[in-house]
C-alpha positions in Angstrom: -10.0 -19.1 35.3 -6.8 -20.6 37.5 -3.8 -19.0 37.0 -1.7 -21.8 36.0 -4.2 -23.4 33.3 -5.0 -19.8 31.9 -4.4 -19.4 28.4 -3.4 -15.7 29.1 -0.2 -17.5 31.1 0.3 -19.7 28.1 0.0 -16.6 25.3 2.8 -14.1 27.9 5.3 -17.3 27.4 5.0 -17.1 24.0 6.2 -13.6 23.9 9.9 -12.9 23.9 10.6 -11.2 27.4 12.5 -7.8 26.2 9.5 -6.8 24.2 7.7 -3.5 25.8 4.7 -1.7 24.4 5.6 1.6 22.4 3.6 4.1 24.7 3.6 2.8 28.1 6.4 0.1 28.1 4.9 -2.4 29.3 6.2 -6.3 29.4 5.3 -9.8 29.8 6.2 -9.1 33.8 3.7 -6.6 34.2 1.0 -8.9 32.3 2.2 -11.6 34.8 1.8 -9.2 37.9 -2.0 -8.7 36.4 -2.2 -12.1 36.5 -1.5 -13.1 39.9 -4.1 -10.3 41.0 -6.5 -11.8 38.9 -6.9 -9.1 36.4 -7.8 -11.2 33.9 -9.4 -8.1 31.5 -6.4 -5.8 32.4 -4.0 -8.7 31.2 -5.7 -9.5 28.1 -5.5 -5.8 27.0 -1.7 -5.5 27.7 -1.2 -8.8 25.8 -2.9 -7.2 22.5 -1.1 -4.3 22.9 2.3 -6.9 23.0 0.9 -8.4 20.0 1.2 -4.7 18.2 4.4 -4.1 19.4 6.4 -7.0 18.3 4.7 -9.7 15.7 3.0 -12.9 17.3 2.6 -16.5 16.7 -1.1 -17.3 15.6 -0.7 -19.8 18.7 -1.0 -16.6 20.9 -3.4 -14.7 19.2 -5.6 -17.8 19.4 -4.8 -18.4 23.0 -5.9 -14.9 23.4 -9.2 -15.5 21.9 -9.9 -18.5 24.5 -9.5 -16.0 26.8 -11.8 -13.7 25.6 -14.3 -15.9 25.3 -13.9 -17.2 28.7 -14.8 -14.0 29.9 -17.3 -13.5 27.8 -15.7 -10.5 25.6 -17.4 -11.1 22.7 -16.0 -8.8 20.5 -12.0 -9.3 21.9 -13.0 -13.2 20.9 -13.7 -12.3 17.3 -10.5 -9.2 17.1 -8.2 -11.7 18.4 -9.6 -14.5 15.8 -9.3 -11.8 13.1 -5.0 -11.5 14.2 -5.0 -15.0 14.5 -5.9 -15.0 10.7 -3.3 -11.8 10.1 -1.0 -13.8 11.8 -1.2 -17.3 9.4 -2.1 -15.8 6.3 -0.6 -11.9 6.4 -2.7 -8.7 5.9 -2.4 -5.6 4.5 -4.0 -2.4 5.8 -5.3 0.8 4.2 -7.2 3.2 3.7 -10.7 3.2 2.3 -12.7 5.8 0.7 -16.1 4.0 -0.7 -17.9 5.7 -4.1 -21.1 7.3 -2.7 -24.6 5.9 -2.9 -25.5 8.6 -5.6 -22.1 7.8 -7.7 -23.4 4.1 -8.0 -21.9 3.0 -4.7 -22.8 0.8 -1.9 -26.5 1.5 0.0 -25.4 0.5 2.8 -22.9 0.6 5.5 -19.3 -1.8 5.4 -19.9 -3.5 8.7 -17.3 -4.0 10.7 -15.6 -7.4 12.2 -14.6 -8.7 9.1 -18.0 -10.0 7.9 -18.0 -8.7 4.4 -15.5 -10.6 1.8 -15.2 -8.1 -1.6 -13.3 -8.5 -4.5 -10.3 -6.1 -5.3 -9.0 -5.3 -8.7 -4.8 -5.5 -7.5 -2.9 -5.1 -10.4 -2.5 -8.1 -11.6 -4.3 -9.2 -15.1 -5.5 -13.0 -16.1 -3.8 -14.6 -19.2 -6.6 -13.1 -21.4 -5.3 -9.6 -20.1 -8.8 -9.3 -17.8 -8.2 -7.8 -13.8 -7.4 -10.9 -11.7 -9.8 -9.6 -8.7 -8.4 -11.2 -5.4 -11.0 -11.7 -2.4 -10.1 -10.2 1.4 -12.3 -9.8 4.5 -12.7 -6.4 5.2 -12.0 -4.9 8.8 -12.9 -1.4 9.7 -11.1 0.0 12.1 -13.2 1.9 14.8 -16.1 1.8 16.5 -18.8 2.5 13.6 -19.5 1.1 10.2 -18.0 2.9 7.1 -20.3 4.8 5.4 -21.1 4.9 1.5 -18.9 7.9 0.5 -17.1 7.7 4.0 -13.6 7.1 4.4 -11.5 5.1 6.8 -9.0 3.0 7.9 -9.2 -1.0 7.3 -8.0 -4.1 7.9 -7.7 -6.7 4.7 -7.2 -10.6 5.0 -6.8 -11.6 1.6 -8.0 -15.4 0.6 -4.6 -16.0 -1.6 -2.5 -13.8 0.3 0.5 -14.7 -2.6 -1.6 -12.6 -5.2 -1.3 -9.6 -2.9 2.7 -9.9 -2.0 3.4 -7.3 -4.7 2.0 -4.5 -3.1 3.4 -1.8 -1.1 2.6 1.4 0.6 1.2 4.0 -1.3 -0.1 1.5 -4.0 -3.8 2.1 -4.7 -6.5 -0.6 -5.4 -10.3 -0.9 -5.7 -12.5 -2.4 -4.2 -15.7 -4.4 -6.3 -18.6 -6.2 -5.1 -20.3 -7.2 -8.5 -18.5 -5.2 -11.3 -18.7 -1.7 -10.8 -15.5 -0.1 -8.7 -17.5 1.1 -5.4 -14.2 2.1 -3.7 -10.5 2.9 -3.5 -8.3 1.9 -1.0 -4.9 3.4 -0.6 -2.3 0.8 0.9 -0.7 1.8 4.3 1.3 -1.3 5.1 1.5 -4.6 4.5 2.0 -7.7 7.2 4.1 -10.9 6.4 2.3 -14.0 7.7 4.3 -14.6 10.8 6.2 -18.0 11.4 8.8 -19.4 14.4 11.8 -16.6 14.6 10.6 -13.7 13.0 
C-alpha cells in the first residue's frame, strides 16, 4: 500500500486533529507516525479507536474498510462496514438477554457480524392499535455467538432508523423472529446518524 494513496492517510485527514483516544491518548499524529513506518495494522487499530472517541464521517469508516480489505482483515472489513452503516443510518446499542430454548426461544446461536435482521416490538402501535415491529441487524459484541438464554451486549442498525428515535436508555424492547417474543433487550445508548459538523 504507498503511503500517499493509502486510504488510512485519507481516513486520519478526516479526523479533527485535537481528538485523542480516552485510554491511551492517542492522535491522528501518532496514526501518521505508524504510517510512515509502515504499520499499516497498527494504524488501522488506532484509527477505530479515533472512530470511538469522537463520531466519524461514514467516508472514514468506509475508507477504513478499503483498508482492511487490502490487508486482507477480513473481519476489520466487515466491523468497519458495520460503522459505516452506524455512521449513515444511526444505531442503538443494548443489552440482550434471549428467552431460552426450553421457554420457546431460539435453537440456535445469534451469530455475530450482523447477519441476522429480527423484528423488534418498540413501542410504537399501527393505526389498528397492533405493535409496529421495526427490523435492525443485530451485532453481538465479542468474540462468541449469543447463546439461547445467554445474555449480552449488542449492536442494532435499524432499517427505518426514524421509528426508533424515541428511544432512550433504560427503555426495554423485544426482540421477535416470527411471533413469539424470544428476547429482551434493555437499551444502553443510542447513536445519531452522523453528518458534516457534528
Amino acid at each position: 500500500m504507498d503511503f500517499q494513496d493509502s486510504p488510512l492517510l485519507k481516513a486520519a485527514r478526516l479526523c479533527p486533529v485535537d481528538v485523542r483516544t480516552e485510554e491511551a491518548g492517542i492522535s491522528v499524529a501518532d496514526v501518521l507516525e505508524y504510517l510512515e513506518h509502515d504499520e499499516w495494522e497498527t494504524a488501522l487499530l488506532l484509527l477505530e479507536e479515533l472512530g470511538d472517541a469522537h463520531p466519524q464521517l461514514p467516508e472514514f469508516w468506509s475508507l477504513l474498510a478499503d483498508a482492511a480489505r487490502l490487508m486482507w482483515l477480513q473481519g476489520d472489513a466487515e466491523w468497519c462496514e458495520w460503522r459505516c452503516g452506524e455512521a449513515r443510518n444511526g444505531a442503538v446499542r443494548a443489552d440482550l438477554c434471549l428467552t431460552s430454548t426450553e421457554d420457546g426461544g431460539r435453537t440456535r446461536p445469534v451469530p455475530l457480524r450482523g447477519v441476522l435482521r429480527p423484528m423488534w416490538d418498540i413501542g410504537l402501535l399501527t393505526p389498528e392499535n397492533e405493535p409496529l415491529l421495526g427490523i435492525a441487524r443485530l451485532w453481538v459484541e465479542g468474540r462468541d455467538p449469543l447463546e439461547p438464554g445467554g445474555c449480552g451486549s449488542v449492536r442494532l442498525l435499524p432499517l427505518t432508523f426514524e421509528h426508533w428515535r424515541h428511544l432512550k436508555p433504560g427503555d426495554v424492547i423485544t426482540m421477535h423472529e416470527i411471533r413469539a417474543p424470544i428476547g429482551t433487550a434493555r437499551i444502553t445508548g443510542i447513536s445519531l446518524p452522523v453528518t458534516a459538523g457534528s
